[in-house]
C-alpha positions in Angstrom: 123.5 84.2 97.7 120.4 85.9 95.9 118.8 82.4 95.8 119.8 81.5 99.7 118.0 84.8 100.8 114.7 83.9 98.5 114.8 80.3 100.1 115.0 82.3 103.5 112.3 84.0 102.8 110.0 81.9 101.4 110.7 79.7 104.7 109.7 82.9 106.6 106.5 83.7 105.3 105.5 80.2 105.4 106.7 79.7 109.1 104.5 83.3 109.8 101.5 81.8 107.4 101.3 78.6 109.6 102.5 80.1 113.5 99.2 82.8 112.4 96.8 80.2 111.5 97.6 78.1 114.4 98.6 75.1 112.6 101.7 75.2 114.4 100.3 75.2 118.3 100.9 77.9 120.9 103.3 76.1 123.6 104.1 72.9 121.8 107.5 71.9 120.9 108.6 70.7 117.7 111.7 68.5 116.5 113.6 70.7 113.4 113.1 67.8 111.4 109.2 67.7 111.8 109.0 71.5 110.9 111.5 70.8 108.0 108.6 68.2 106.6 105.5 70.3 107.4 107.0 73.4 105.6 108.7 71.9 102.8 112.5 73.8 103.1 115.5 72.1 103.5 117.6 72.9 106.8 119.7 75.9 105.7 116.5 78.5 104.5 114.4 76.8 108.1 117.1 77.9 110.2 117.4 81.0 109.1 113.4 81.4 109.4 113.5 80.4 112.3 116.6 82.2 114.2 114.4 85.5 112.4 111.2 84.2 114.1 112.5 83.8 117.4 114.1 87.8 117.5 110.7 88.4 117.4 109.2 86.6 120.3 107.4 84.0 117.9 109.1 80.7 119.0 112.0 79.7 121.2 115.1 77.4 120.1 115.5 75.3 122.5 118.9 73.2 122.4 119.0 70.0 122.0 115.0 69.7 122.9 113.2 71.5 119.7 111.7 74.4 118.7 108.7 75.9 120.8 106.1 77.8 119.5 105.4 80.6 121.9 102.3 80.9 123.8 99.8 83.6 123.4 99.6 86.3 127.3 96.3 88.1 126.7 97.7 90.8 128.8 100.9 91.1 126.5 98.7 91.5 123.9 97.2 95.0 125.6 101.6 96.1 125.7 101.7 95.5 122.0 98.7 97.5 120.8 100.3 100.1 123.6 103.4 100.2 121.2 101.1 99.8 117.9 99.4 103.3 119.0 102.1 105.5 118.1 103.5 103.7 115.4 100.8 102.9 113.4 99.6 106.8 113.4 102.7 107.5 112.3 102.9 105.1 109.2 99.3 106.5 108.4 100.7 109.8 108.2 103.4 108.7 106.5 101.9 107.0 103.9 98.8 109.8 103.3 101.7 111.9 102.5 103.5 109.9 100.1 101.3 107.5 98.5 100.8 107.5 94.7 97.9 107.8 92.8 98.0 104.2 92.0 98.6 103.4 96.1 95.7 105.6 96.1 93.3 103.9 93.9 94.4 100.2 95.2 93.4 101.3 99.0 89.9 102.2 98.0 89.6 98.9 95.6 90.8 97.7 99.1 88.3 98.7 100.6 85.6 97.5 98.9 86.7 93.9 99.1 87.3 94.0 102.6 83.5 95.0 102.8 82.8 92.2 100.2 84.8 90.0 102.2 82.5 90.4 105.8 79.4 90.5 103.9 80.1 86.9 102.8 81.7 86.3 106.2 85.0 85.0 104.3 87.1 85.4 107.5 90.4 83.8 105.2 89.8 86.5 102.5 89.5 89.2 105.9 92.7 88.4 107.2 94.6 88.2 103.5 93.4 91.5 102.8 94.2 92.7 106.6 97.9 91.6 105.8 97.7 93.3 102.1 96.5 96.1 103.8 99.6 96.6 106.0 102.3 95.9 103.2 100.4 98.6 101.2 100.9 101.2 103.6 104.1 100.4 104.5 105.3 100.6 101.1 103.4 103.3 100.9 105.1 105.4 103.5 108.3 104.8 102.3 109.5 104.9 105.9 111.4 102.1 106.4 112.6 102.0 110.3 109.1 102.2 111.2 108.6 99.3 109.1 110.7 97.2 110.9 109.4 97.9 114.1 105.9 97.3 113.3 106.0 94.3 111.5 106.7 92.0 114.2 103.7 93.7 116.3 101.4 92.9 113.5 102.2 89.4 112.9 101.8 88.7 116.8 98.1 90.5 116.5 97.0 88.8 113.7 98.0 85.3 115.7 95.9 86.7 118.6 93.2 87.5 116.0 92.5 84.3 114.8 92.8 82.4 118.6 90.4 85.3 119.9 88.1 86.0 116.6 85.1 85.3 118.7 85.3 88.2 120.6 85.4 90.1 117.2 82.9 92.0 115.7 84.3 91.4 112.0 81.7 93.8 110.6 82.9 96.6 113.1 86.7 96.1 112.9 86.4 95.8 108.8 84.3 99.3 108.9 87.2 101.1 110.7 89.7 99.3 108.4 88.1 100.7 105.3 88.0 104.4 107.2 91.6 104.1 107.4 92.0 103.2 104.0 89.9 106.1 102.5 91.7 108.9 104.5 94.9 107.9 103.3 93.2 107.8 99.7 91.7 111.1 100.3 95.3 112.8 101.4 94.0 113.9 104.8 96.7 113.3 107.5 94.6 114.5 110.5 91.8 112.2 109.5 94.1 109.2 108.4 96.0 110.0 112.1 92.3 110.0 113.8 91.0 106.9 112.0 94.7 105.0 113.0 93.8 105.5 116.7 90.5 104.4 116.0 91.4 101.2 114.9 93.8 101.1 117.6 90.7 101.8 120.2 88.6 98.9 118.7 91.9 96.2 118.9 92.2 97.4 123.0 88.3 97.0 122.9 88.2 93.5 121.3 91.4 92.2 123.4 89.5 93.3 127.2 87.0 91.4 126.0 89.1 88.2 125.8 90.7 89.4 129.1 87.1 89.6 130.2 88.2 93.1 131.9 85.4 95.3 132.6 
C-alpha cells in the first residue's frame, strides 16, 4: 500500500510538473494510454493522479473520449487570487509564528536565490524556487487545512504564470516574494500579513494586464 501511494504520488507531481509547464496543452484531449507513455506510470498510480487532478479543476475525464486538459478563463483567474487573499495571509501568519530557526534561515537563503535567479533571468530556477517557496511555508505553518485549500489555487496560478509571463515583471514580483520571505524570517506577523497582500496586489495587477482591463 505504502509503495501504491508513492507511485500515486510520483504520478501526481509529474502530471502537475507537465499540466504547469504546458507540455500537456490547455483544451486538448488526450487518450490514457498516450499520458501513460509521456509520464512514465503504469495505469493504476495515473489514474489515481489523475481522478486527484481533476477534484481540482485541472483536467476533465471524459468517458470513453480521453482526458482533457482544462483551459485557462483569465477572468477565473481574478476568483482565485480573490480566494488566495485571505488564505495566503493567513498561512503567512501562521508560519511567522511557528517557524523554526532552521525554516528561518532557509527563507532568507531563499531569498537570495530567488534574487540570483532574476538577475540571471533563469525563469525555470524562478518558478522552482516559487514552488519551494510555498511548501516551505506550508510546512512552516503547521496548519494543515489551510494547506489543502491552497494548494490547488497555487498550482492553477503558476499554470497561468507561465501562459501569461509576458505580462510579468519578474524583477517586481521576485522583490515582493523575498519581502515575504524576510518578514516571516524576522517573526513580524503584521509585516509578514502586509507583505502577503502585497503579493497578492501585484498577482491581480499582473492578471488585468492579461485581461487588458484598465
Amino acid at each position: 500500500m505504502v509503495e501504491k501511494l508513492t507511485l500515486a504520488q510520483k504520478a501526481f507531481e509529474k502530471l502537475e510538473e507537465m499540466i504547469v509547464n504546458l507540455h500537456l496543452k490547455p483544451g486538448q484531449v488526450y487518450s490514457e494510454k498516450e499520458l501513460t507513455q509521456l509520464l512514465g506510470f503504469g495505469r493504476t498510480p495515473l489514474r489515481e493522479a489523475l481522478q486527484k487532478m481533476a477534484n481540482i479543476d485541472l483536467l476533465e475525464i471524459i468517458p470513453r473520449r480521453g482526458i482533457k486538459i482544462s483551459e485557462i478563463f483569465l477572468y477565473r483567474q481574478l476568483a482565485i487570487l480573490e480566494t488566495r487573499r485571505p488564505l495566503d495571509e493567513l498561512i503567512a501568519k501562521c508560519a511567522t509564528r511557528r517557524s523554526t530557526d532552521e525554516q528561518k534561515q532557509k527563507l532568507i537563503e531563499m531569498a537570495e536565490e530567488m534574487e540570483k535567479a532574476v538577475k540571471e533571468s533563469h525563469v525555470q530556477e524562478y518558478l522552482r524556487l516559487d514552488h519551494a517557496f510555498d511548501e516551505l511555508l506550508d510546512q512552516a505553518s503547521r496548519n494543515k487545512f489551510t494547506i489543502r485549500a491552497l494548494d490547488p489555487l497555487h498550482i492553477h496560478c503558476r499554470r497561468f504564470w507561465v501562459a501569461y509571463q509576458r505580462y510579468d515583471n519578474m524583477d517586481q514580483a521576485a522583490i515582493l516574494h523575498e519581502k515575504l520571505m524576510r518578514a516571516v524570517a524576522t517573526g513580524n506577523e503584521e509585516i509578514s500579513a502586509k507583505a502577503a497582500n502585497g503579493l497578492v496586489d501585484y498577482f491581480v495587477e499582473f492578471t488585468r494586464k492579461a485581461l487588458d482591463i484598465n
